[in-house]
C-alpha positions as CSV (number, residue, x, y, z in Angstrom):
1,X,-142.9,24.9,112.0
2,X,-139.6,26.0,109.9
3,X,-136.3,26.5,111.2
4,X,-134.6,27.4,107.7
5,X,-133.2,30.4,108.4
6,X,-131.4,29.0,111.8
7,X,-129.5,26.2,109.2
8,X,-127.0,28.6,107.1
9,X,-124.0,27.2,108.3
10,X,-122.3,25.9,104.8
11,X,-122.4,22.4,106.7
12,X,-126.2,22.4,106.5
13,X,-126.0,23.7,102.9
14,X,-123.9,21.0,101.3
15,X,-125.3,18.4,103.4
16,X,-128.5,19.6,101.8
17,X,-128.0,19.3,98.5
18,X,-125.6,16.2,98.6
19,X,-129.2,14.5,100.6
20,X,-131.8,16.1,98.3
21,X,-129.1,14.9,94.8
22,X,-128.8,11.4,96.3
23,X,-132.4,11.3,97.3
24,X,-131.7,10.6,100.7
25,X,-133.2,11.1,103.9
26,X,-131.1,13.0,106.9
27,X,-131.8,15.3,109.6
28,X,-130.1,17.3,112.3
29,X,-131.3,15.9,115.6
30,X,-130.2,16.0,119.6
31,X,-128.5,18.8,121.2
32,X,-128.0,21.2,118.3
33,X,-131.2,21.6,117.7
34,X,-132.5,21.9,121.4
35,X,-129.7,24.2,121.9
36,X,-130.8,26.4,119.0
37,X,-134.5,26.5,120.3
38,X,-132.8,27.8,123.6
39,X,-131.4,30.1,121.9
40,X,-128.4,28.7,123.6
41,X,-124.5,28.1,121.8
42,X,-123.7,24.3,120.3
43,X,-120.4,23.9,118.7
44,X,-121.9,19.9,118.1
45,X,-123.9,19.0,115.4
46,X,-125.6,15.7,115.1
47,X,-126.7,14.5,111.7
48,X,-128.7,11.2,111.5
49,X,-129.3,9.3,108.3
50,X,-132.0,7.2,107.7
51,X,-129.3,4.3,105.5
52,X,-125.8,5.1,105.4
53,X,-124.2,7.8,107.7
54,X,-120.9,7.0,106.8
55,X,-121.1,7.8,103.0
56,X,-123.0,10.8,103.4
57,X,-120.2,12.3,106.4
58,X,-117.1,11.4,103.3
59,X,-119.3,13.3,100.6
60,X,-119.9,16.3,103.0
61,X,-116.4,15.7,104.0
62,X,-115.1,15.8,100.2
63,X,-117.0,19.2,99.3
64,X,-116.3,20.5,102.2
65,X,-112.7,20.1,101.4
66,X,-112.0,18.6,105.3
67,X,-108.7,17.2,105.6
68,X,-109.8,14.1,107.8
69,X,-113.5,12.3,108.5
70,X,-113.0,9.4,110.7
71,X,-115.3,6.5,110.3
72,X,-116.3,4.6,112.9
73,X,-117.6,1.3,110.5
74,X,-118.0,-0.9,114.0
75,X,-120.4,1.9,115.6
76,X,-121.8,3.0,112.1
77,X,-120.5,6.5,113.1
78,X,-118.2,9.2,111.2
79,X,-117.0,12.7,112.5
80,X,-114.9,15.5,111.8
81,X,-114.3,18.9,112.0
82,X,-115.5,21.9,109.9
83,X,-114.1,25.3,111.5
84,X,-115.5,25.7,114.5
85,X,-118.0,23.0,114.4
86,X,-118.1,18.7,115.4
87,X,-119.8,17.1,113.1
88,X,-121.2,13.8,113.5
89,X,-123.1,11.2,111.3
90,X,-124.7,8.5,112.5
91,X,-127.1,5.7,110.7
92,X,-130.5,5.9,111.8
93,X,-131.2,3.0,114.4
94,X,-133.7,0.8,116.5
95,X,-132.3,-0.5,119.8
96,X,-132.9,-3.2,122.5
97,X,-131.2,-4.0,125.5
98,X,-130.0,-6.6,128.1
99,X,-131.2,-6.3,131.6
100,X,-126.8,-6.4,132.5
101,X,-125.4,-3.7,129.9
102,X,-126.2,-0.7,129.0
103,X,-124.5,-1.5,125.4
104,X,-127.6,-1.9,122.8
105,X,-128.1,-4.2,120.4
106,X,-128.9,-2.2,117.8
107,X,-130.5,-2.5,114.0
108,X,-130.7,-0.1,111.3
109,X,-134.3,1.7,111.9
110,X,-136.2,4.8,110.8
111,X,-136.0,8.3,111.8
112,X,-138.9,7.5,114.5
113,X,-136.9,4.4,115.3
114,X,-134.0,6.9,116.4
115,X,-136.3,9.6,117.6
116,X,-137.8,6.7,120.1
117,X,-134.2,5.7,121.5
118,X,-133.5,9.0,122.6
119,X,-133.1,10.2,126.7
120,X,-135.4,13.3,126.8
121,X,-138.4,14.6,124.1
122,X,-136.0,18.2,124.3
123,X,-133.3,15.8,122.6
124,X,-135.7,13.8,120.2
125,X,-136.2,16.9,118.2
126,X,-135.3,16.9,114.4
127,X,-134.8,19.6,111.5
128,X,-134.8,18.3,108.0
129,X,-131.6,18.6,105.5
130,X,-133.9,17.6,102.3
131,X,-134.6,20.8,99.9
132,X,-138.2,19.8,100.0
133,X,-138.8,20.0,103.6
134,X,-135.6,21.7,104.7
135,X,-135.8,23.3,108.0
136,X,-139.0,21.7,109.0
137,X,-139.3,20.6,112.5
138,X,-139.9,17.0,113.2
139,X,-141.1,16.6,117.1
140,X,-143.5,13.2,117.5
141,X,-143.2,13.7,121.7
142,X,-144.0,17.7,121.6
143,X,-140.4,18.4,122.7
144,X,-141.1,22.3,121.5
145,X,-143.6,22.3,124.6
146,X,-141.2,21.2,127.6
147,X,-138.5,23.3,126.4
148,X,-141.3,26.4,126.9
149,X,-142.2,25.2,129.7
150,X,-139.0,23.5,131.5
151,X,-139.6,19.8,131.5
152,X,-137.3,17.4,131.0
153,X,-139.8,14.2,130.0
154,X,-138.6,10.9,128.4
155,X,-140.0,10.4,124.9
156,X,-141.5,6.4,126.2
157,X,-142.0,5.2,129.8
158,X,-139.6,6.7,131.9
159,X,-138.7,3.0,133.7
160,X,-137.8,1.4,130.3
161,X,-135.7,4.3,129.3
162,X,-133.6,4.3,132.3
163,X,-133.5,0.4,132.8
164,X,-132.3,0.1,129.6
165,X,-129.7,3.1,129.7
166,X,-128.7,4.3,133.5
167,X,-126.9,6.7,132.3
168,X,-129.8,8.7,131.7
169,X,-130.7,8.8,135.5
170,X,-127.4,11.1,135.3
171,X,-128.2,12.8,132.2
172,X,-131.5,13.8,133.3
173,X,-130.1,15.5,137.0
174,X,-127.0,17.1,134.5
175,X,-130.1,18.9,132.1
176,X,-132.3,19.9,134.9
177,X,-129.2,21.3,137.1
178,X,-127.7,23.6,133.5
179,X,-131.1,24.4,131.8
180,X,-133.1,24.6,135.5
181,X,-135.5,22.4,134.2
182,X,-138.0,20.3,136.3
183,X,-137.9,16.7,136.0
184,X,-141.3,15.3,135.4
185,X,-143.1,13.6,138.3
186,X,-142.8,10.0,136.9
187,X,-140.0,10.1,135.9
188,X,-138.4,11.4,139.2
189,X,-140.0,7.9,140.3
190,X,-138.7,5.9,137.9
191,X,-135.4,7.4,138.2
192,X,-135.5,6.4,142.4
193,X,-137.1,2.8,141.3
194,X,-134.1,2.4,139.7
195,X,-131.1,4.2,140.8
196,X,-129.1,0.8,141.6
197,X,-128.7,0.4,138.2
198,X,-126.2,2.6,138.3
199,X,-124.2,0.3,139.5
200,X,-123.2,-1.1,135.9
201,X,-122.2,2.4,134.2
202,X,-118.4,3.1,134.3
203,X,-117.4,5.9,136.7
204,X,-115.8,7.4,134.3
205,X,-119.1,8.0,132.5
206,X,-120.6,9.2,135.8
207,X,-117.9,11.5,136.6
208,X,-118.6,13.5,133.3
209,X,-121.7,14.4,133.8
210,X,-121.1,14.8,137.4
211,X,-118.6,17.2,136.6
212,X,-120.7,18.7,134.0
213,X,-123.6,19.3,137.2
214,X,-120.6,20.9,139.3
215,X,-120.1,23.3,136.6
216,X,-123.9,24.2,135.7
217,X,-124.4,27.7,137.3
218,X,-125.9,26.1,140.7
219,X,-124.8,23.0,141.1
220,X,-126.8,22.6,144.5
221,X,-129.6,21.8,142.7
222,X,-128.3,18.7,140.9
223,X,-126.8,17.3,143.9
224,X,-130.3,17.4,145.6
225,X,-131.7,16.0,143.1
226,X,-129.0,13.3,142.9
227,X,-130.0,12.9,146.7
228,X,-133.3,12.6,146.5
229,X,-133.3,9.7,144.0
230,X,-130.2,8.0,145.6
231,X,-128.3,8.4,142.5
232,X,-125.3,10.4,144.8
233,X,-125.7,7.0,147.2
234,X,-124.0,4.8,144.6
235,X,-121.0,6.2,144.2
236,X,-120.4,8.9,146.9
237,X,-121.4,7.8,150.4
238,X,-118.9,10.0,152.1
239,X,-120.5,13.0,151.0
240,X,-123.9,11.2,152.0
241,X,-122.1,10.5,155.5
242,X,-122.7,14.5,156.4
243,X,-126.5,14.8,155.9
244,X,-128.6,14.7,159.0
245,X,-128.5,17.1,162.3
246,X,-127.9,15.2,165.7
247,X,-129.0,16.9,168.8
248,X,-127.6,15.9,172.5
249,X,-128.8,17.6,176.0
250,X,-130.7,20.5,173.5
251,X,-127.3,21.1,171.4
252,X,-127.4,20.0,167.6
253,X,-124.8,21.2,164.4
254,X,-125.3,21.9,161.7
255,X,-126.7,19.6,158.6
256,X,-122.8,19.4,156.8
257,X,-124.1,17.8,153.6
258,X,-126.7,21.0,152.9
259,X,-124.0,23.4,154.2
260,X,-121.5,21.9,151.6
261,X,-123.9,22.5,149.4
262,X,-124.7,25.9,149.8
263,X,-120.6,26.6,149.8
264,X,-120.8,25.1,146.4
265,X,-123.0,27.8,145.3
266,X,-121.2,30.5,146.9
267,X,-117.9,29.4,145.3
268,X,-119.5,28.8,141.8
269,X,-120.6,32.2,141.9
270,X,-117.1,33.4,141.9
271,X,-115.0,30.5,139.9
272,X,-116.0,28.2,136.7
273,X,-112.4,26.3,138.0
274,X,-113.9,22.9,138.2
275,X,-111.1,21.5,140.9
276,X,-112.2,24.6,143.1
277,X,-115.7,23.5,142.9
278,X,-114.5,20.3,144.0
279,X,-112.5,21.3,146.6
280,X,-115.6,23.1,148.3
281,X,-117.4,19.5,147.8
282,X,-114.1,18.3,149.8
283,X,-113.9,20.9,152.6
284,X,-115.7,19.1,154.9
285,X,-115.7,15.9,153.9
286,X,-113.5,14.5,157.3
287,X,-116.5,15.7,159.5
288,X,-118.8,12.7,159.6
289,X,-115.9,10.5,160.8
290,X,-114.5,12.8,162.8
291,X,-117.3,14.0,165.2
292,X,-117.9,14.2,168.8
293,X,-119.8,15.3,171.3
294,X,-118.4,17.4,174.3
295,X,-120.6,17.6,177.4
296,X,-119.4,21.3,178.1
297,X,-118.4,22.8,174.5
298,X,-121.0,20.5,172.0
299,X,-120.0,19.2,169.0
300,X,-116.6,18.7,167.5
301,X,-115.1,18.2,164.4
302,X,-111.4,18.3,165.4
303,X,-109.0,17.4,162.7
304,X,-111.5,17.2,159.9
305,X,-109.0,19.3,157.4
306,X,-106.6,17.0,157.9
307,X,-108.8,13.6,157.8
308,X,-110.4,15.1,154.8
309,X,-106.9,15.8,153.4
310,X,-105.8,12.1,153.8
311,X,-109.4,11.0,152.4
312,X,-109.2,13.2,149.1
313,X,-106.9,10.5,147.5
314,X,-108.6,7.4,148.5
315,X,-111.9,9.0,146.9
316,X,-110.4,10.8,144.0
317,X,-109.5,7.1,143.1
318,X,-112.6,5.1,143.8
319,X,-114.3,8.1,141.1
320,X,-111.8,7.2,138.4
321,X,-111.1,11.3,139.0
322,X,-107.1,12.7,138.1
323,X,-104.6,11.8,140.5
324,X,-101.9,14.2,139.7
325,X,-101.7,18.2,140.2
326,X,-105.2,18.6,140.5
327,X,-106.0,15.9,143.2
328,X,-103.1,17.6,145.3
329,X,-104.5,20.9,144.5
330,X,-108.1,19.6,146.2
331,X,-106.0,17.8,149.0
332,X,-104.4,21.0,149.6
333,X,-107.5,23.0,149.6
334,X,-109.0,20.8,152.3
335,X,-106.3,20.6,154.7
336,X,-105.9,24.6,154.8
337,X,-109.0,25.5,154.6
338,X,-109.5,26.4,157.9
339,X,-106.2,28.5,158.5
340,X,-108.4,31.8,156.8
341,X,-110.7,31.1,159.2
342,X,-109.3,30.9,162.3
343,X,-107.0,34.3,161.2
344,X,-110.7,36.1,161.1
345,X,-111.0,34.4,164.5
346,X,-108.4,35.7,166.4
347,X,-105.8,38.5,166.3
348,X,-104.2,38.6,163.5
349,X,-100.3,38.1,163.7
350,X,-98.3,38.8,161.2
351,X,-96.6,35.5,161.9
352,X,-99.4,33.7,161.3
353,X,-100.3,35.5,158.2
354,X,-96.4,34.8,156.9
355,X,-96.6,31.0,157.6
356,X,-100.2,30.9,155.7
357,X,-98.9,32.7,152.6
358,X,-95.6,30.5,152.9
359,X,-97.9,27.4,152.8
360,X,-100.5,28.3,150.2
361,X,-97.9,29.8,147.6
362,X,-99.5,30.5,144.5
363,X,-102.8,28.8,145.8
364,X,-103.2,31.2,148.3
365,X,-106.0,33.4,146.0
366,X,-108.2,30.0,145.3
367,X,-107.8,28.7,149.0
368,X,-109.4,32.6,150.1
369,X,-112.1,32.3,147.6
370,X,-113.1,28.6,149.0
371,X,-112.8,30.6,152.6
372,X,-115.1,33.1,151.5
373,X,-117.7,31.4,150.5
374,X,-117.3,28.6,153.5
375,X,-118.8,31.9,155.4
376,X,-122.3,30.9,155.6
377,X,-125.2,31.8,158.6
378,X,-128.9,32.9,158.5
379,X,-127.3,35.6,161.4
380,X,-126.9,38.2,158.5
381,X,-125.3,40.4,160.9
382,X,-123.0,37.7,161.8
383,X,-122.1,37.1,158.0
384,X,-121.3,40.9,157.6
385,X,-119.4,41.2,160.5
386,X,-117.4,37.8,159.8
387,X,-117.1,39.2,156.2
388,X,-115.2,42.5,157.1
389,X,-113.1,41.2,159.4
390,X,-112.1,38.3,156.3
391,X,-111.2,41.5,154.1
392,X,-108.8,42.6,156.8
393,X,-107.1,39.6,156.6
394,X,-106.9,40.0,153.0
395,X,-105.5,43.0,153.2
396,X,-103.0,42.2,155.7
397,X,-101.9,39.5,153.5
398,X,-101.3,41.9,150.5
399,X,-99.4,44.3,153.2
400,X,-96.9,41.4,154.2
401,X,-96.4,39.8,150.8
402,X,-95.7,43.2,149.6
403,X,-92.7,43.8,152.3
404,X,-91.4,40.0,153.0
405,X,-92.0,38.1,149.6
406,X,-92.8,35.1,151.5
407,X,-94.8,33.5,149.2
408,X,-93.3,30.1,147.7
409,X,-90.1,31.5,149.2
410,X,-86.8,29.6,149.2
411,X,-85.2,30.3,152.9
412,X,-82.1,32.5,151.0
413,X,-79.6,30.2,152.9
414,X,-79.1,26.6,150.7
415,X,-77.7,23.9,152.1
416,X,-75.1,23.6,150.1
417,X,-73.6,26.9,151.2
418,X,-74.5,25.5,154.8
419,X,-71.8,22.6,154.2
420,X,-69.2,24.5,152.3
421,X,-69.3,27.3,155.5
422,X,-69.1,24.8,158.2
423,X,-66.9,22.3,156.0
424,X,-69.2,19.3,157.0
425,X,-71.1,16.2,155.1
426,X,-74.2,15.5,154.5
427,X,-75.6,15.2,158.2
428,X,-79.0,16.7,160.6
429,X,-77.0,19.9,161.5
430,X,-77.7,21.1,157.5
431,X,-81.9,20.6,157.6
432,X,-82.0,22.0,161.2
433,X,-80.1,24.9,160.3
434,X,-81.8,25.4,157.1
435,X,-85.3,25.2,159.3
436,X,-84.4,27.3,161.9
437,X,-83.4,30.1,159.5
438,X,-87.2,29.3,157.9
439,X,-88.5,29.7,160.9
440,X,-86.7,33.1,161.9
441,X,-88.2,34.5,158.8
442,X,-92.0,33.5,159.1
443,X,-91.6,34.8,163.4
444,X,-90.8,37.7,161.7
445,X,-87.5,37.8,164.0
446,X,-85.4,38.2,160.6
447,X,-86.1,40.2,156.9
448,X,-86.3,37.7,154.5
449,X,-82.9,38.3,152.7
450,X,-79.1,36.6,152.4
451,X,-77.3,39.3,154.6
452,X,-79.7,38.3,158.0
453,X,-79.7,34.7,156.9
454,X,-75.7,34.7,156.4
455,X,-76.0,35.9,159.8
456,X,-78.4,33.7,161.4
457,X,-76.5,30.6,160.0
458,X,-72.7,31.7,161.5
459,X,-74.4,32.4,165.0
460,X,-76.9,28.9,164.7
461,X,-73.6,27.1,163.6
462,X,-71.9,28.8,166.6
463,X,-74.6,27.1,169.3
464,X,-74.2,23.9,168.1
465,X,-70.1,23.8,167.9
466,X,-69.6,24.0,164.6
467,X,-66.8,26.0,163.3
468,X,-67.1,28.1,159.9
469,X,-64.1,27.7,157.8
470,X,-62.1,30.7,157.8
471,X,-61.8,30.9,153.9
472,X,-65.6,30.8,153.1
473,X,-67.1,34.0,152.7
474,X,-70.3,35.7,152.2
């Protein structure tokens, strides 16, 4: 089978005749090429070279007029970048492997050398850059047939490939969670057989192609599968913690790890913002440690937001995940998650609505969309019903941010002017005043501007015996 007329990129063309002038032997292998059968977009190629990558990636790189190709001698690797392609050339190699690393020791090998080394038969597939054979598909494991028909199947036996590499126990759940491919039966097995190896693969390198699963278009499906073989048990026994359904005297709760789950699915639906997807992973992360059982209401999972809140640090650590703005976004997520909620619940005040917006700031649209899909029952009725009355607390939300402006709002009173009125040093009357005046505006007792503040302050002064200088003014 001939792929020709898929290769027009002018990379493929002057790789092509530099190979077929120099006599050489190179292919394009991996990803491109299973992408390209998919029928799917690949901005990565993958060139391997049965001798010398590095020499043929500077020759492309020269007629290609490139202004950079950085070699990699230690690794036998070069890369760089033609327009909107990565190109990367790599020496065709054998590996072996110690039972304690996943680093290979590796030796210059043949094209079926490489092919043999690879995770999946989808990604063992090669297309030819010689002018005599160029185009021409090169699949020893029958890759072309799993990709028709969805399998994701290891090109020797499944246990050696991931005993040697364990990162492919990852790899495998990431391709079978964004192609919705099934994993073949033996090497689900093998996978399980050996999902403690896992244990000697950076987190780092688990994180990115966790991440990659939360952002496949349902990312339920890789998590089950990452339950099912114990892979998620390695590194992420809190979410583990929530699986199961306890009943006591007939009453039971829900199963909180499927549930998550199935809000990680709503939410994807609705948001390819990676630190929203994890903030539905989060949401109810505090439940395991924080339930009890009630004689007369059930179960209880009081203070969960906040214990998950608290927890989101400590875990975004152990994962080697970002500690700054995007950790406190998820922390923030969690602890308010159930302020939506609770607004749908009960009558809607417009107090309570000011004090949400006031906290949420400009979160407040993420933090709804996490609420949203958090909505989840086999009662349809129920859902519908809850559902409606959510919109109306949207709505009511527009209303009052229209007229009061309280989100991320600055009480119009600093304290500054709160010193220079009342002629007084830094002390506890300045914060109290400033947080009464706060307070005034989300009751809704005052509008939200200087005049009513002004106001506010001189009487709240007043109370406490304070005496505004007579020269200050407004």
């Amino acid at each position: 089978m001939n792929y020709e007329k898929h290769l027009q990129h002018p990379v493929f063309k002057v790789a092509s005749q530099i190979v077929t002038e120099n006599n050489l032997e190179a292919y394009v292998i991996g990803g491109f090429v299973r992408d390209l059968l998919l029928d799917r977009p690949s901005k990565d190629i993958d060139i391997v070279v049965v001798g010398n990558g590095l020499k043929l990636a500077e020759m492309c790189g020269e007629k290609l007029r490139v202004k950079k190709v950085s070699l990699f001698k230690k690794f036998g690797t070069a890369q760089f970048k033609y327009k909107d392609l990565e190109v990367e050339f790599v020496g065709a190699r054998k590996e072996s492997y110690q039972r304690d690393s996943r680093k290979p020791i590796v030796e210059d090998g043949t094209l079926e050398d490489d092919q043999n080394r690879r995770d999946f038969t989808i990604n063992a597939m090669a297309l030819s850059l010689h002018k005599d054979n160029f185009g021409e598909l090169i699949d020893p494991f029958n890759g072309i047939k799993d990709l028709e028909k969805g399998i994701l199947r290891t090109p020797l036996e499944p246990e050696k490939t991931y005993s040697d590499d364990p990162l492919r126990m990852m790899r495998a759940i990431r391709f079978a969670s964004q192609l919705d491919f099934k994993i073949e039966s033996s090497s689900l097995k093998a996978i399980k057989e050996n999902s403690e190896r896992l244990q000697i693969i950076s987190m780092e390198r688990i994180m990115d192609e966790l991440n990659k699963i939360i952002l496949s278009p349902a990312p339920s499906r890789g998590f089950k599968l990452a339950y099912s073989t114990n892979l998620l048990h390695q590194f992420f026994p809190e979410l583990i913690a929530l699986q199961g359904i306890e009943t006591i005297n007939g009453k039971s709760h829900k199963d909180n790890f499927f549930h998550t789950l199935e809000v990680l699915d709503n939410i994807s639906e609705n948001t390819d913002d990676l630190w929203l997807r994890w903030a539905a992973i989060m949401h109810d992360i505090g439940k395991a440690p924080t339930k009890r059982f009630d004689q007369k209401v059930g179960w209880t999972f009081h203070g969960h937001e906040d214990l998950g809140a608290r927890m989101t640090p400590k875990i975004f650590t152990r994962l080697k995940l970002p500690l700054d703005h995007k950790m406190k976004f998820v922390q923030k997520m969690v602890r308010l998650h159930l302020r939506p909620i609770s607004l749908v619940q009960d009558h809607v005040s417009d107090s309570a609505v000011r004090r949400l917006l006031f906290e949420a700031g400009d979160d407040i649209e993420s933090l709804m969309t996490l609420c949203n899909a958090d909505i989840t029952s086999k009662n349809e009725m129920k859902v519908k019903k809850f559902k409606k009355n959510f919109d109306n607390v949207v709505q009511k939300m527009k209303d009052i941010e229209q007229k009061d402006h309280v989100r991320n709002f600055q009480p119009p009173i600093s304290g500054e002017l709160i010193m220079k009125i009342f002629d007084l040093s830094p002390c506890a009357h300045i914060g109290n005043i400033k947080a009464d005046i706060k307070e005034a505006i989300l009751d809704g007792k005052i509008p939200n501007e200087y005049e009513a503040a002004y106001n506010l302050m001189l009487e709240l002064g007043t109370k406490i015996g304070l005496k505004a200088s007579e020269s200050a003014s407004k």
